[in-house]
C-alpha positions in Angstrom: 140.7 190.9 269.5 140.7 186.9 268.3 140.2 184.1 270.4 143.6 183.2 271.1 142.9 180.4 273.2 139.8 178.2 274.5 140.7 177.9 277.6 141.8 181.8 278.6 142.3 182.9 280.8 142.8 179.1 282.7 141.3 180.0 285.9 138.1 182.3 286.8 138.9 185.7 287.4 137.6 188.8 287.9 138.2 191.7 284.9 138.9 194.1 287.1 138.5 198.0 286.2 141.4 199.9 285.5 142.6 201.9 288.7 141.4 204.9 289.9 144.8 206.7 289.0 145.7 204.8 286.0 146.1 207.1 283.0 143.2 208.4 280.6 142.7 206.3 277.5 144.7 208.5 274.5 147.8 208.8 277.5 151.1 208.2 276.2 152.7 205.8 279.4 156.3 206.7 279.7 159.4 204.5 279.6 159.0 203.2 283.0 162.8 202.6 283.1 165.6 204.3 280.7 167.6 201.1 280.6 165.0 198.8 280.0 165.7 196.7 277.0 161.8 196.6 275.9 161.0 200.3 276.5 164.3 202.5 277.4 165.8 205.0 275.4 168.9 204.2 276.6 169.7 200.8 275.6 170.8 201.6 272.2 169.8 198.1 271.1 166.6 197.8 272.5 163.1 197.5 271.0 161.8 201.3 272.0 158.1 200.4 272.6 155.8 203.2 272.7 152.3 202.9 274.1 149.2 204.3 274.8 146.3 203.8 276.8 143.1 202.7 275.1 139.5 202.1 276.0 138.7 200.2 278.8 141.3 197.7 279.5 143.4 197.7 276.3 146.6 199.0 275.6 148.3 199.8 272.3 152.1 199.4 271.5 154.1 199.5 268.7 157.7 198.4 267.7 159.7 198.9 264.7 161.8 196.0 263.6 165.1 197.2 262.4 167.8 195.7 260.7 169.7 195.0 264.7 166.2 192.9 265.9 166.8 190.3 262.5 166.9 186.7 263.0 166.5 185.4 259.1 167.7 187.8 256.9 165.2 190.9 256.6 163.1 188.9 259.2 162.6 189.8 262.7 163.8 187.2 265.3 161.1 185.4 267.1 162.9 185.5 270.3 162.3 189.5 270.0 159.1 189.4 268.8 158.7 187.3 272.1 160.2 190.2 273.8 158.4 193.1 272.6 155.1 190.9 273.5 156.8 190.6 277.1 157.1 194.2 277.0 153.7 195.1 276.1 151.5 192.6 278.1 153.3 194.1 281.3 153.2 197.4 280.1 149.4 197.5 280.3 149.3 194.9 283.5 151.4 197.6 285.7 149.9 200.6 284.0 146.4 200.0 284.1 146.7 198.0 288.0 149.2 200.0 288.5 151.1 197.6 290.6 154.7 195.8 289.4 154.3 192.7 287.7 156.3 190.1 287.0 156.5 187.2 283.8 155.0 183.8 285.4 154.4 182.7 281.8 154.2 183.9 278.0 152.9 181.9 275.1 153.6 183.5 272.0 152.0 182.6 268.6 153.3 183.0 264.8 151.2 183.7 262.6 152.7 185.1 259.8 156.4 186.9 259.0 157.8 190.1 260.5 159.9 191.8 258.2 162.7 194.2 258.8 161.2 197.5 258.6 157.7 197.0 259.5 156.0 198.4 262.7 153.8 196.0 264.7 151.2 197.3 266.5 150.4 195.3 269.5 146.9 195.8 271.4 147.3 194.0 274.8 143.8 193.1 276.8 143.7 192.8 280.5 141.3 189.8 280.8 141.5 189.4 284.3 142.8 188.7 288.0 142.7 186.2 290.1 144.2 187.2 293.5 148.3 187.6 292.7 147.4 186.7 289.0 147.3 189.0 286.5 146.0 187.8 282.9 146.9 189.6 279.5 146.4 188.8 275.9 147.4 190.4 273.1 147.9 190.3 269.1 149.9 192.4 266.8 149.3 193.7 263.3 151.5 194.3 261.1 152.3 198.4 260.1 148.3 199.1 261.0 146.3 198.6 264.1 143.7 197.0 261.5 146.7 195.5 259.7 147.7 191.9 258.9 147.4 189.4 262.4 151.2 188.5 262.1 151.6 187.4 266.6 149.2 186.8 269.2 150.3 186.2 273.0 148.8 185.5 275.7 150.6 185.8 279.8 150.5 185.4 282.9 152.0 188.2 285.0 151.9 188.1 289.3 151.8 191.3 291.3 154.9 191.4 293.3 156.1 194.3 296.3 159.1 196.3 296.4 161.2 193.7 298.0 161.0 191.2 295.1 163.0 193.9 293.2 165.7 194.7 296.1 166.2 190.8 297.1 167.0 190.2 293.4 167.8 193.4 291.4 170.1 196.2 291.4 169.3 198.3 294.7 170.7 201.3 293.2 169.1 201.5 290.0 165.7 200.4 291.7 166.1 203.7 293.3 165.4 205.6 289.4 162.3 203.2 289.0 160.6 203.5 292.5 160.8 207.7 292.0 159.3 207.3 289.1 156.5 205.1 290.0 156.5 206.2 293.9 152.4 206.1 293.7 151.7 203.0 292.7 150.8 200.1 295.2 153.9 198.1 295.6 152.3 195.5 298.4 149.3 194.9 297.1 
């Protein structure tokens, strides 16, 4: 992966290793809601990210921009393009912790076009931790892993317990989420 910043992650941290439980590198993760926008397979709209676990703290994602995710015409829209970065930094934060996580911050750099049609493959890094803090970086290629550098991000994410969820979400759909992931560490 590039340098995508000098200064990155901000603070010192520790790169931690990848929990004991956290899925092999080859795994497929699951959705880890139906209804999420990034990942479900229920939100007919949404972005669909799939990804799998690489080596050592990397995961890779991909996305297929269709025709609905356009901003110019036969362009993706940045804002998604933010979005599926979003999806994909937390995606291998809580999977590889494998604590919830939360978007402090996200910095997202163009590089080139997206068109409609093309699959980005997005290989996130966990570079580190620093107590609550989790630090990711990522950059996607376009239709390759090898492809075209067309987005790089980089994000802060914070490790947050169950309660952050029930104060400020949906109690009763939190109940679908927390059976699925009922063995992570929620209060870290």
């Amino acid at each position: 992966m590039s340098a995508i910043a000098q200064n990155w992650p901000p603070v010192e941290v520790e790169v931690p290793a990848p929990h004991p439980d956290a899925p092999s590198p080859g795994a497929e993760l699951p959705v880890h809601y139906s209804h999420c926008f990034g990942c479900g397979d229920e939100v007919e709209s949404g972005l669909r990210i799939r990804s799998t676990v690489g080596d050592g703290h990397v995961v890779v994602s991909t996305f297929t921009v269709t025709k609905g995710h356009q901003g110019a015409p036969g362009l993706a829209h940045g804002g998604l393009l933010t979005c599926a970065f979003d999806e994909a930094l937390g995606t291998a934060a809580g999977h590889l912790l494998r604590v919830p996580v939360v978007t402090a911050k996200l910095e997202t750099d163009f590089r080139q076009p997206v068109p409609v049609g093309s699959t980005l493959y997005i290989t996130t890094k966990l570079d580190g931790v620093a107590g609550r803090k989790v630090y990711v970086s990522a950059e996607g290629r376009l239709d390759a892993s090898d492809g075209p550098l067309a987005v790089e991000a980089r994000a802060l994410f914070v490790t947050v317990g169950v309660e952050h969820f029930i104060e400020h979400g949906d109690v009763e759909q939190l109940q679908e989420l927390g059976e699925r992931h009922s063995d992570w560490d929620i209060n870290p």
